[in-house]
N, CA, C and O atoms as CSV, one atom per row, in Angstrom:
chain,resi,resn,atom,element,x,y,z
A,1,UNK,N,N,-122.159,5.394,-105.229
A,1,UNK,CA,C,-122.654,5.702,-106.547
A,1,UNK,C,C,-123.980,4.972,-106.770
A,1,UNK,O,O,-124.131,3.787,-106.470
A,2,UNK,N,N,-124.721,5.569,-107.191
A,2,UNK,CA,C,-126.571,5.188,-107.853
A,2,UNK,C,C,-126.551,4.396,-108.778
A,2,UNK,O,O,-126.054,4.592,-109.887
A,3,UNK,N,N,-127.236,3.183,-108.293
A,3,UNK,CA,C,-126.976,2.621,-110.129
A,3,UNK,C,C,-128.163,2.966,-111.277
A,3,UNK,O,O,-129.316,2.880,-110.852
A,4,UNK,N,N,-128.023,3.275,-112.424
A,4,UNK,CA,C,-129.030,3.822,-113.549
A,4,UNK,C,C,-130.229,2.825,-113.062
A,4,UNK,O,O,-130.044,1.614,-112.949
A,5,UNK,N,N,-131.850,3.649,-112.704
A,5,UNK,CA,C,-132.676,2.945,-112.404
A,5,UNK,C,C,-133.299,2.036,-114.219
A,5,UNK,O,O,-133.299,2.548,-115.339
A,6,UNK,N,N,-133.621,0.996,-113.918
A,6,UNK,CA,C,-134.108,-0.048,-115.008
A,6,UNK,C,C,-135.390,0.596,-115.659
A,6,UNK,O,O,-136.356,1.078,-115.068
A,7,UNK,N,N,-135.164,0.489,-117.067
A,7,UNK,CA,C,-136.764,0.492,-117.527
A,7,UNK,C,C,-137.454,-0.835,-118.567
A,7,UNK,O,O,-137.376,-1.069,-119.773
A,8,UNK,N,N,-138.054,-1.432,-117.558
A,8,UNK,CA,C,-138.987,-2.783,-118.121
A,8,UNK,C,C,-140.171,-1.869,-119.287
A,8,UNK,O,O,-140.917,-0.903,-119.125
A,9,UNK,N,N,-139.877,-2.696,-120.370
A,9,UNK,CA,C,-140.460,-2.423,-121.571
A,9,UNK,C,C,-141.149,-4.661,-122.061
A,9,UNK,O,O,-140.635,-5.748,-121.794
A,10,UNK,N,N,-142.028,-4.390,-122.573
A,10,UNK,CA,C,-142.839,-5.511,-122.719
A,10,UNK,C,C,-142.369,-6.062,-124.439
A,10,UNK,O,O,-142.618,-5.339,-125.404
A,11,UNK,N,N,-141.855,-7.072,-124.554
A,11,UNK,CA,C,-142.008,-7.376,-125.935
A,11,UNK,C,C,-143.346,-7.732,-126.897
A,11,UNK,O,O,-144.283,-8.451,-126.549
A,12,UNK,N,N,-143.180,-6.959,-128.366
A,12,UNK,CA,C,-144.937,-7.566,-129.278
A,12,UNK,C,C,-144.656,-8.097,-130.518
A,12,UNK,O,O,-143.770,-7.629,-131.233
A,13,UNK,N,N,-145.273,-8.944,-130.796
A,13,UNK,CA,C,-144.816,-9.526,-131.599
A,13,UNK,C,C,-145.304,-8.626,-132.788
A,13,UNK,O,O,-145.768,-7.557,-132.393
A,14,UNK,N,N,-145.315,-8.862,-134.644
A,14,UNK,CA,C,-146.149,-8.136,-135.366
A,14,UNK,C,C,-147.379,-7.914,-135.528
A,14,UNK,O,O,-147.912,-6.912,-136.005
A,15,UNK,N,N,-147.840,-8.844,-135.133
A,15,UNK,CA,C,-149.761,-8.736,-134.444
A,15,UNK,C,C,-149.982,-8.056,-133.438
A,15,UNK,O,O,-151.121,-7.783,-133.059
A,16,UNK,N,N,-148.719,-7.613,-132.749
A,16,UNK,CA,C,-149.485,-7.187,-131.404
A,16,UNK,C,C,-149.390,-7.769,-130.139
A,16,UNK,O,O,-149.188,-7.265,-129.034
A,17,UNK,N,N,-149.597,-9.072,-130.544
A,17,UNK,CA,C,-149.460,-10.130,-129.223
A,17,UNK,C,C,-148.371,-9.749,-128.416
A,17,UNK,O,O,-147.280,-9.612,-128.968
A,18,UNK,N,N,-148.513,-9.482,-126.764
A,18,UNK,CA,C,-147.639,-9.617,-126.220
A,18,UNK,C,C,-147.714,-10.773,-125.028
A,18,UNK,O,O,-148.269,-10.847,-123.932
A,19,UNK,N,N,-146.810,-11.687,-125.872
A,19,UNK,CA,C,-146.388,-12.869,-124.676
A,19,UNK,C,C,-146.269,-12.734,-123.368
A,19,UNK,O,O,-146.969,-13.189,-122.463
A,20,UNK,N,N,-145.239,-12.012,-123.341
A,20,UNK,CA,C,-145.251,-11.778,-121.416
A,20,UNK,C,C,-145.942,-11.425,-120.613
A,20,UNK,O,O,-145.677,-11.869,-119.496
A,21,UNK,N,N,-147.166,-10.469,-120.718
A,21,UNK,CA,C,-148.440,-10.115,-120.554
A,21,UNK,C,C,-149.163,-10.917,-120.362
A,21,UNK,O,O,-149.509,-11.039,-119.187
A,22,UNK,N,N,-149.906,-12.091,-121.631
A,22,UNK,CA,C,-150.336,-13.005,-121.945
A,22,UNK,C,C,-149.913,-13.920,-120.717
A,22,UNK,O,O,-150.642,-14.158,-119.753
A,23,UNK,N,N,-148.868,-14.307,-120.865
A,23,UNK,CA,C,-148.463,-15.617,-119.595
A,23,UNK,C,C,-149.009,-14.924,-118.516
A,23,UNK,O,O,-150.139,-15.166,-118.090
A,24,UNK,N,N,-148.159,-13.950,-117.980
A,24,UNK,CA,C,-148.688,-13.644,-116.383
A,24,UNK,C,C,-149.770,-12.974,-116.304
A,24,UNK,O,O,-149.941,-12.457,-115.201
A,25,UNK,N,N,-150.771,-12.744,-117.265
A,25,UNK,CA,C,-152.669,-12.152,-116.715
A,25,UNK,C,C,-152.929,-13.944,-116.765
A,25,UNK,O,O,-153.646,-14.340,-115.847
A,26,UNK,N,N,-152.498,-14.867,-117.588
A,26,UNK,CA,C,-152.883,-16.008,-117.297
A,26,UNK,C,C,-152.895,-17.075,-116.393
A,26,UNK,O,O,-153.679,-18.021,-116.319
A,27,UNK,N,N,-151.332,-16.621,-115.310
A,27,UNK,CA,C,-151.142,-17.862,-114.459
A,27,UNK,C,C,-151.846,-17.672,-113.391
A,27,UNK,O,O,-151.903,-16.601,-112.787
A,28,UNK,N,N,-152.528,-18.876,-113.036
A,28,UNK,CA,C,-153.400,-18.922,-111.845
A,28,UNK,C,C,-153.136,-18.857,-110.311
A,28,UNK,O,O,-153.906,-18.766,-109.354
A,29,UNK,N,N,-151.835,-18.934,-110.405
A,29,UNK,CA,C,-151.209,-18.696,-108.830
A,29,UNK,C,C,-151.080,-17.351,-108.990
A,29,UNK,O,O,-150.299,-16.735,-109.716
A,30,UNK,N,N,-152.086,-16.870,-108.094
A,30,UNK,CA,C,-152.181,-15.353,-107.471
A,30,UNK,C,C,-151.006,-14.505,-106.447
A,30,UNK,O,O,-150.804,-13.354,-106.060
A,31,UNK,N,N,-150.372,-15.932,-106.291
A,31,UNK,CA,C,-149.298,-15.391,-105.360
A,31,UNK,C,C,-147.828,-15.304,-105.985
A,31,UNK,O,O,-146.837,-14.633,-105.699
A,32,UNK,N,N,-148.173,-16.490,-107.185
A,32,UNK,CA,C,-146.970,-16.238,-107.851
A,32,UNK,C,C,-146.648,-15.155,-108.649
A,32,UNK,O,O,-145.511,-14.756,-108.900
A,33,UNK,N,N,-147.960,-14.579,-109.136
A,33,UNK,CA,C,-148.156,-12.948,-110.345
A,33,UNK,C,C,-147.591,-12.182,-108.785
A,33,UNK,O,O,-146.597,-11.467,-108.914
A,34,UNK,N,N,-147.992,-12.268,-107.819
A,34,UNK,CA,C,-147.538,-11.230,-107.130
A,34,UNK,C,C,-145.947,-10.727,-106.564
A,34,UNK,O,O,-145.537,-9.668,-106.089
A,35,UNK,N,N,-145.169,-12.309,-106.935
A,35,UNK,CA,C,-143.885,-12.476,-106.950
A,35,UNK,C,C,-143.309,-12.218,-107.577
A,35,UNK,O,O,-142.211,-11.857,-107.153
A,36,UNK,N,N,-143.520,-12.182,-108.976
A,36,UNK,CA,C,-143.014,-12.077,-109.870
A,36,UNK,C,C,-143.165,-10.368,-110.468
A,36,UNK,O,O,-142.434,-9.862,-111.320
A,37,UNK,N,N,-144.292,-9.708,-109.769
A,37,UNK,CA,C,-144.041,-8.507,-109.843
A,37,UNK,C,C,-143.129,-7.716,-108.726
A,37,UNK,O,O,-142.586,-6.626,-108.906
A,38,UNK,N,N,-143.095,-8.343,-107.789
A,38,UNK,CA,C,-141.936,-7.930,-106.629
A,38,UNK,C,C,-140.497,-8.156,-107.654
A,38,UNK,O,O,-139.748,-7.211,-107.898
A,39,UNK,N,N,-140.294,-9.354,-108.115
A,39,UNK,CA,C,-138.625,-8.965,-108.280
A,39,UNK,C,C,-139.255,-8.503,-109.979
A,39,UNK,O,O,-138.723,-9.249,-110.801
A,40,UNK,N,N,-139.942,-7.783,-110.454
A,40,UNK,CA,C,-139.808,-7.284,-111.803
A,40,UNK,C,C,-139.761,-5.592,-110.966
A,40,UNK,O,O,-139.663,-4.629,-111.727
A,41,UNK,N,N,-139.809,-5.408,-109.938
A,41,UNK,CA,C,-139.361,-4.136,-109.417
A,41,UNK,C,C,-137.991,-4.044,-108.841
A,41,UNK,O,O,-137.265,-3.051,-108.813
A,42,UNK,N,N,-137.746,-5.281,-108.369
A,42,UNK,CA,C,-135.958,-5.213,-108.069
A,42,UNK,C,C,-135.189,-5.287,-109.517
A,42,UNK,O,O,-134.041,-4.988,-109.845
A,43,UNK,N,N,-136.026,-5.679,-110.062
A,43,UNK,CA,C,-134.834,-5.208,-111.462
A,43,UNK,C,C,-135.101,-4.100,-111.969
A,43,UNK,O,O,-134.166,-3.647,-112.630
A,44,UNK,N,N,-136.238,-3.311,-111.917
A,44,UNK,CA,C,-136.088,-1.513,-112.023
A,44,UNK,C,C,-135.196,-1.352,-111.093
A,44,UNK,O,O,-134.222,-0.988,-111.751
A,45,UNK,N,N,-134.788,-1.384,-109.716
A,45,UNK,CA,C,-134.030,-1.026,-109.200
A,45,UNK,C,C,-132.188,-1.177,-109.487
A,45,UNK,O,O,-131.226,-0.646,-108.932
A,46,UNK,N,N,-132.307,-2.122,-110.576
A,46,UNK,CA,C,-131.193,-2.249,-110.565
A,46,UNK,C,C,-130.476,-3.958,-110.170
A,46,UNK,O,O,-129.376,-4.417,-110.478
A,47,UNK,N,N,-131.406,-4.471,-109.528
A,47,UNK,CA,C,-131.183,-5.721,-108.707
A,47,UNK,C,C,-131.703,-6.865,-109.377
A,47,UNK,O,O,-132.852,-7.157,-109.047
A,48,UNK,N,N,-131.078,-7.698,-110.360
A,48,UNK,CA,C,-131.504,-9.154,-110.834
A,48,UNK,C,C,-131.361,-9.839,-110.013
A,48,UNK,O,O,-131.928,-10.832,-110.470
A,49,UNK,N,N,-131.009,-10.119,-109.054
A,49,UNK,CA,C,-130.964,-11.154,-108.203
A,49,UNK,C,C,-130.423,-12.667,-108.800
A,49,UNK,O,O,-129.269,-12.660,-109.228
A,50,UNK,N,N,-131.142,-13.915,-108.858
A,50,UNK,CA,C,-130.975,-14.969,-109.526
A,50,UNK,C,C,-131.714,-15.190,-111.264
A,50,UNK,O,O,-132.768,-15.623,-111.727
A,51,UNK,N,N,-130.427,-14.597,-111.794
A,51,UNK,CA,C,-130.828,-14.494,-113.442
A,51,UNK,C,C,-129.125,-15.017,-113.906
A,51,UNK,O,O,-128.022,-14.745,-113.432
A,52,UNK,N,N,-129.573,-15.872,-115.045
A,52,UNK,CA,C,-128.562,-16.347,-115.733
A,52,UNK,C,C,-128.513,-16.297,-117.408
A,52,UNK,O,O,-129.570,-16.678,-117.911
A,53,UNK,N,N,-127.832,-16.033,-118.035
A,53,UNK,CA,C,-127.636,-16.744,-119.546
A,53,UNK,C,C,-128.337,-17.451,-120.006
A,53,UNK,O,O,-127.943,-18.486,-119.469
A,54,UNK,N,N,-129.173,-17.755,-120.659
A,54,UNK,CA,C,-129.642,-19.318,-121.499
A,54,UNK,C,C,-128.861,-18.763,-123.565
A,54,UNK,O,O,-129.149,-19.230,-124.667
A,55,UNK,N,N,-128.339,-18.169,-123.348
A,55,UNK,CA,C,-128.196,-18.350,-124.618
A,55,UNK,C,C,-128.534,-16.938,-125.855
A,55,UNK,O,O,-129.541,-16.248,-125.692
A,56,UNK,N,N,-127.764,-16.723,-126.793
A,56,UNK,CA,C,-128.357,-15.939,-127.681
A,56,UNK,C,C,-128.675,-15.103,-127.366
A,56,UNK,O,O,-129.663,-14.805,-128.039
A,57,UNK,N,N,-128.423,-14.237,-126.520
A,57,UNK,CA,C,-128.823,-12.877,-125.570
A,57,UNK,C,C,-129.883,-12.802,-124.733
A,57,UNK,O,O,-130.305,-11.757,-124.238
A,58,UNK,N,N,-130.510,-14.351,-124.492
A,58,UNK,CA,C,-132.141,-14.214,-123.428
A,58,UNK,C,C,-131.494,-14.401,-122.130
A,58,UNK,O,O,-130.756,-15.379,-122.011
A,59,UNK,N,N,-131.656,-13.629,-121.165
A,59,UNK,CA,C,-131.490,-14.069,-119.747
A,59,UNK,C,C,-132.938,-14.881,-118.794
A,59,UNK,O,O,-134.160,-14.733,-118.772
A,60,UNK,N,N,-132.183,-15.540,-118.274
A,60,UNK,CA,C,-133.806,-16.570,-117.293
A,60,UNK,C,C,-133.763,-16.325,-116.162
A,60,UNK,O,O,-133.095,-17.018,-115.395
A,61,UNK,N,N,-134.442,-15.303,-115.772
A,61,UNK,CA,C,-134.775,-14.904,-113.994
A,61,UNK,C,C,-135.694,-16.054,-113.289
A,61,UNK,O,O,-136.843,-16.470,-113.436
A,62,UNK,N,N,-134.638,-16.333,-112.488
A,62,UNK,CA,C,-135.408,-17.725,-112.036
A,62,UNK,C,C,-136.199,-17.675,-110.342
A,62,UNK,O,O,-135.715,-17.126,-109.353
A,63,UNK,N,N,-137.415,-18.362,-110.414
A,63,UNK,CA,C,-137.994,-17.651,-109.271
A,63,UNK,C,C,-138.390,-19.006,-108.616
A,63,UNK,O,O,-139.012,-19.809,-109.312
A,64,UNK,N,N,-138.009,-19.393,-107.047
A,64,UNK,CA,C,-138.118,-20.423,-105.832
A,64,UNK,C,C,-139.838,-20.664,-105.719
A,64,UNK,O,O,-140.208,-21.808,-105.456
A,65,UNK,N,N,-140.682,-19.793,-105.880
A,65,UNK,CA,C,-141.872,-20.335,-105.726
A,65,UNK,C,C,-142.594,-21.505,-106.744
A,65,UNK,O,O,-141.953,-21.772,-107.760
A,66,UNK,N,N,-143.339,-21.915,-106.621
A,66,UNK,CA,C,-144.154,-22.969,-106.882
A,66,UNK,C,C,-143.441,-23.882,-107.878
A,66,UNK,O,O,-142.322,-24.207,-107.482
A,67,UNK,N,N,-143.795,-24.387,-109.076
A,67,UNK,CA,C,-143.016,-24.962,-109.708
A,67,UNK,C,C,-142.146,-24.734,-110.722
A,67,UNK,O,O,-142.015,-25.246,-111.833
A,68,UNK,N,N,-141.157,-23.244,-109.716
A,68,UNK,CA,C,-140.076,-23.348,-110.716
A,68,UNK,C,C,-140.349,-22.044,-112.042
A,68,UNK,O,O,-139.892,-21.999,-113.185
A,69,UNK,N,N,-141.151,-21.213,-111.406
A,69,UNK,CA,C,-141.211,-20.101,-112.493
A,69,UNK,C,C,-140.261,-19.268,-112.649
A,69,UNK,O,O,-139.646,-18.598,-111.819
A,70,UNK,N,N,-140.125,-19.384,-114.362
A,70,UNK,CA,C,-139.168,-18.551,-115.046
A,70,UNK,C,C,-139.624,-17.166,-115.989
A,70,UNK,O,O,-140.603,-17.165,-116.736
A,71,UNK,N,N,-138.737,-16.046,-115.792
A,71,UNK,CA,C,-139.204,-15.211,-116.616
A,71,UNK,C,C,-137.737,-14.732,-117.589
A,71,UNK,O,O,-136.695,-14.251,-117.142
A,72,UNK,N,N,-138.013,-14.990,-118.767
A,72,UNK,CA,C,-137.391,-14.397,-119.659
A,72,UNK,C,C,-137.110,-13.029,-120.004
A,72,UNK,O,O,-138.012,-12.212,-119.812
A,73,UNK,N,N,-135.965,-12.622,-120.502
A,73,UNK,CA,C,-135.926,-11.154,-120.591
A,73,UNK,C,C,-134.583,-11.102,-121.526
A,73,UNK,O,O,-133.783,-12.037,-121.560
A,74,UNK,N,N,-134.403,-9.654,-122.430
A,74,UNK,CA,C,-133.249,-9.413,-122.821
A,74,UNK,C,C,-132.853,-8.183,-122.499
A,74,UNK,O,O,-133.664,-7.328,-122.142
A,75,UNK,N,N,-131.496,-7.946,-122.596
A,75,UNK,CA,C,-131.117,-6.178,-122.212
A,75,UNK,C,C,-130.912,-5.343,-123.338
A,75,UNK,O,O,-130.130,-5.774,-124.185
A,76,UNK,N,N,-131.380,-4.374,-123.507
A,76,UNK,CA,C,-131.045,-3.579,-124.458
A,76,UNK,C,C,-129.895,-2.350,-123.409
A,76,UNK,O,O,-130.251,-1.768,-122.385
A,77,UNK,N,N,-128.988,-2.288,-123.853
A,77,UNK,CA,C,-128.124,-1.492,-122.841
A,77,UNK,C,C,-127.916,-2.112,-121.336
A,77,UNK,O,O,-128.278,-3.266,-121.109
A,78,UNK,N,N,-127.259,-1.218,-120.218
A,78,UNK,CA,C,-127.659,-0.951,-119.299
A,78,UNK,C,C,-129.061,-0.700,-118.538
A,78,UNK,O,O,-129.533,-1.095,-117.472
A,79,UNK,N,N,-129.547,0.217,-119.673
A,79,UNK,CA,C,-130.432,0.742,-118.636
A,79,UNK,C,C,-132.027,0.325,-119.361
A,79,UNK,O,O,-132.842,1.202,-119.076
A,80,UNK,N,N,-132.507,-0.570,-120.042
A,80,UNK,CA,C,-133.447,-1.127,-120.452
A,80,UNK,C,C,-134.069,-2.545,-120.487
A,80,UNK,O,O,-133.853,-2.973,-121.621
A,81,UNK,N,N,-134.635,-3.320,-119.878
A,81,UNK,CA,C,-134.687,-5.016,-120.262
A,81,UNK,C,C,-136.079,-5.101,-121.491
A,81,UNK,O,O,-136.983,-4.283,-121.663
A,82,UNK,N,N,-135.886,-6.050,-122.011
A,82,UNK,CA,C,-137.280,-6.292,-123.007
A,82,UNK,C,C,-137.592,-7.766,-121.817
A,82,UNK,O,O,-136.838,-8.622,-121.355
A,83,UNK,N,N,-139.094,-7.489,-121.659
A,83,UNK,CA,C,-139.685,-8.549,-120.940
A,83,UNK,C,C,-140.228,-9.544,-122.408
A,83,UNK,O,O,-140.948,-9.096,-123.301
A,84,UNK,N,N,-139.764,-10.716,-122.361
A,84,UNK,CA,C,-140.135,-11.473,-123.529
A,84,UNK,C,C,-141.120,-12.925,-123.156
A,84,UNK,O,O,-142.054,-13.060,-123.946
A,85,UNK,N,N,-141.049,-13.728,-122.346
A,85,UNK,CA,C,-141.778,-14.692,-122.383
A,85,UNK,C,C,-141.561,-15.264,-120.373
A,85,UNK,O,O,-140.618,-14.979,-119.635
A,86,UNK,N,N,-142.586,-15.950,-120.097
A,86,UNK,CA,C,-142.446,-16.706,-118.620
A,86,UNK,C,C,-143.001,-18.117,-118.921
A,86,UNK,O,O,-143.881,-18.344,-119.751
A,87,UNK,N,N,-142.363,-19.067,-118.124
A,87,UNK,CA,C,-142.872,-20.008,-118.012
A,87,UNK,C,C,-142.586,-21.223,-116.621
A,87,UNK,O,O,-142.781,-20.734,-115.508
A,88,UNK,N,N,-142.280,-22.276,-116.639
A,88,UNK,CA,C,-141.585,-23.187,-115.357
A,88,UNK,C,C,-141.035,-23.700,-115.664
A,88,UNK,O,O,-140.947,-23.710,-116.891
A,89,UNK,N,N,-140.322,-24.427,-115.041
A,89,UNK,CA,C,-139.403,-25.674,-115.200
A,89,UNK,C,C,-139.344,-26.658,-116.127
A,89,UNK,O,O,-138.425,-27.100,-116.816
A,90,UNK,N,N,-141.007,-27.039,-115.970
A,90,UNK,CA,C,-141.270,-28.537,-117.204
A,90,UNK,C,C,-140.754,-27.976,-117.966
A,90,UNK,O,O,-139.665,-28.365,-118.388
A,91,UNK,N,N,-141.485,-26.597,-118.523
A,91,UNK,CA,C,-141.557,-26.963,-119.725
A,91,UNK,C,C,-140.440,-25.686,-120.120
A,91,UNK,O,O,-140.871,-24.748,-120.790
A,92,UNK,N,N,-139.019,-25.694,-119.683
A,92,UNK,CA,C,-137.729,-24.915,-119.683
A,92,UNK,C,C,-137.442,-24.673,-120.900
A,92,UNK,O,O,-137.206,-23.563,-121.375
A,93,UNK,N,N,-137.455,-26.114,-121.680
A,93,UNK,CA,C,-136.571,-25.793,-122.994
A,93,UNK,C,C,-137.283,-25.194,-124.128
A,93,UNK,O,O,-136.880,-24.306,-124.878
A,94,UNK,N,N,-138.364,-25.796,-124.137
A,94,UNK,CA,C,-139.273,-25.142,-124.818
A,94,UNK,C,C,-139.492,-23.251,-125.107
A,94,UNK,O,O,-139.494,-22.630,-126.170
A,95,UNK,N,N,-139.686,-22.673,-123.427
A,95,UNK,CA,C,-140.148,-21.425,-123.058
A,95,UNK,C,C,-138.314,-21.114,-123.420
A,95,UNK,O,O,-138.322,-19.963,-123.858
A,96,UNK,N,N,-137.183,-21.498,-123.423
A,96,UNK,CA,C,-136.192,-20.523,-123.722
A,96,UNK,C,C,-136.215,-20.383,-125.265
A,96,UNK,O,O,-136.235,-19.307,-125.862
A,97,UNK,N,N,-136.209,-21.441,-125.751
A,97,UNK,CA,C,-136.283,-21.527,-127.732
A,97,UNK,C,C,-137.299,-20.407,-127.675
A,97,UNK,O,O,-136.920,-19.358,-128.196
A,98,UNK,N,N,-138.600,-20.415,-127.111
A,98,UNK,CA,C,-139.239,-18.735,-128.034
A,98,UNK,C,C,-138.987,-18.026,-127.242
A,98,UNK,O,O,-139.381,-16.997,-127.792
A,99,UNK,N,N,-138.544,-17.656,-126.134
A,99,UNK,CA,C,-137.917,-16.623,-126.047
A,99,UNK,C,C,-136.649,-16.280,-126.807
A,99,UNK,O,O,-136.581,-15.154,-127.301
A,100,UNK,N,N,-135.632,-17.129,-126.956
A,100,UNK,CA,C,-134.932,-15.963,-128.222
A,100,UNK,C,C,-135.339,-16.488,-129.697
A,100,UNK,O,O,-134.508,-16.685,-130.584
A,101,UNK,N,N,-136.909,-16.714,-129.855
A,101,UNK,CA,C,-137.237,-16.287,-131.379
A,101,UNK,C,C,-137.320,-14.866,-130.646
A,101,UNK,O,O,-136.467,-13.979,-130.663
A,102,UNK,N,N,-138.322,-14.871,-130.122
A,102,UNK,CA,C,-138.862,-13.378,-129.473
A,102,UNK,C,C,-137.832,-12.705,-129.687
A,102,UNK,O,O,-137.876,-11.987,-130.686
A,103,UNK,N,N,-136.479,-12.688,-128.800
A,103,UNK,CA,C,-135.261,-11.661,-128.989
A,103,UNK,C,C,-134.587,-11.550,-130.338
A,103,UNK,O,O,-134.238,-10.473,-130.820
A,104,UNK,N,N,-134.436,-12.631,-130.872
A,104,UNK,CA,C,-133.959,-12.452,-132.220
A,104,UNK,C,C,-134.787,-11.266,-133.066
A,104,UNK,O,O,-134.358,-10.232,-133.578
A,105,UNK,N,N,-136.243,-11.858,-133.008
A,105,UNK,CA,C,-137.457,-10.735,-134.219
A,105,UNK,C,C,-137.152,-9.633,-132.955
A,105,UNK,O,O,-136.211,-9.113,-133.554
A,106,UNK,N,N,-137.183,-9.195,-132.225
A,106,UNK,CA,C,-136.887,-7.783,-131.586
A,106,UNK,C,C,-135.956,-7.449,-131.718
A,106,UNK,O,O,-136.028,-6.271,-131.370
A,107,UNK,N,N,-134.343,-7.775,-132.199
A,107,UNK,CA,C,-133.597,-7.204,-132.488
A,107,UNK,C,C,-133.294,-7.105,-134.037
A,107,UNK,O,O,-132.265,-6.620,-134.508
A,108,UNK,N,N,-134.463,-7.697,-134.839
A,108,UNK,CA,C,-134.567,-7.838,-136.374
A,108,UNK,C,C,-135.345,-6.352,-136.530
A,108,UNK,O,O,-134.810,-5.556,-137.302
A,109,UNK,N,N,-136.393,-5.995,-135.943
A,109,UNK,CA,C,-136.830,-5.199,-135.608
A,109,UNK,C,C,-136.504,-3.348,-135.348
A,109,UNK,O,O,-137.285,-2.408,-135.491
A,110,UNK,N,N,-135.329,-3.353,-135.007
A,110,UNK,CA,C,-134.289,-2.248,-134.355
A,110,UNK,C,C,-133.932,-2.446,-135.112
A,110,UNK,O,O,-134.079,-1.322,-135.594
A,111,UNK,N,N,-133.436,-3.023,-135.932
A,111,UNK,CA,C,-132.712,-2.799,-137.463
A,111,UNK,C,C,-133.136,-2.405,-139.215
A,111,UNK,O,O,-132.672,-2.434,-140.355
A,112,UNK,N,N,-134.255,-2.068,-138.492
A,112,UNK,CA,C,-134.949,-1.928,-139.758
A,112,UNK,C,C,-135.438,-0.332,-139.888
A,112,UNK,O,O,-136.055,0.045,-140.884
């Protein structure tokens, strides 16, 4: 059986701003944007690989290269993720707290 292919959708805030965008046109490891778009295609496929819980509906796809980059995300269904915020290790606790402001106002959002 096929599993429903993923559709990555970008979170914005009410200005517009989109965080997740923002972080990765910004990080300077060229190899890490390029990693991080490899497994943002294994999860269209269906395949999270190493992603866990942090809480409040944000999941943290956690990635072995450099120091520890994380990308945030929530699911809407099966077959949708909202890409919400990336960041590393240091600074973990921080980058999960706005990521679920982020998920919270996106699901404040759908309700309106």
């Amino acid at each position: 059986m096929n599993r429903p292919l993923v559709e990555l959708r970008e979170y914005l805030t009410a200005d517009g701003h989109n965080p997740f965008r923002d972080w990765l046109t910004n990080l300077k490891d060229r190899q890490a944007r390029a990693k991080i778009r490899v497994r943002l295609n294994r999860i269209r496929l269906g395949n999270f690989g190493d992603c866990k819980s942090v809480g409040q509906g944000v999941l943290e796809l956690r990635l072995t290269h450099g120091p520890g980059y994380r990308v945030y995300l929530g699911r809407k269904g099966q077959t949708v993720v909202i890409l919400l915020y990336g960041g590393h290790k240091k600074n973990q606790s921080r980058d999960i707290k706005l990521a679920q402001e982020y998920w919270a106002d996106y699901l404040e959002k759908q309700h309106e």
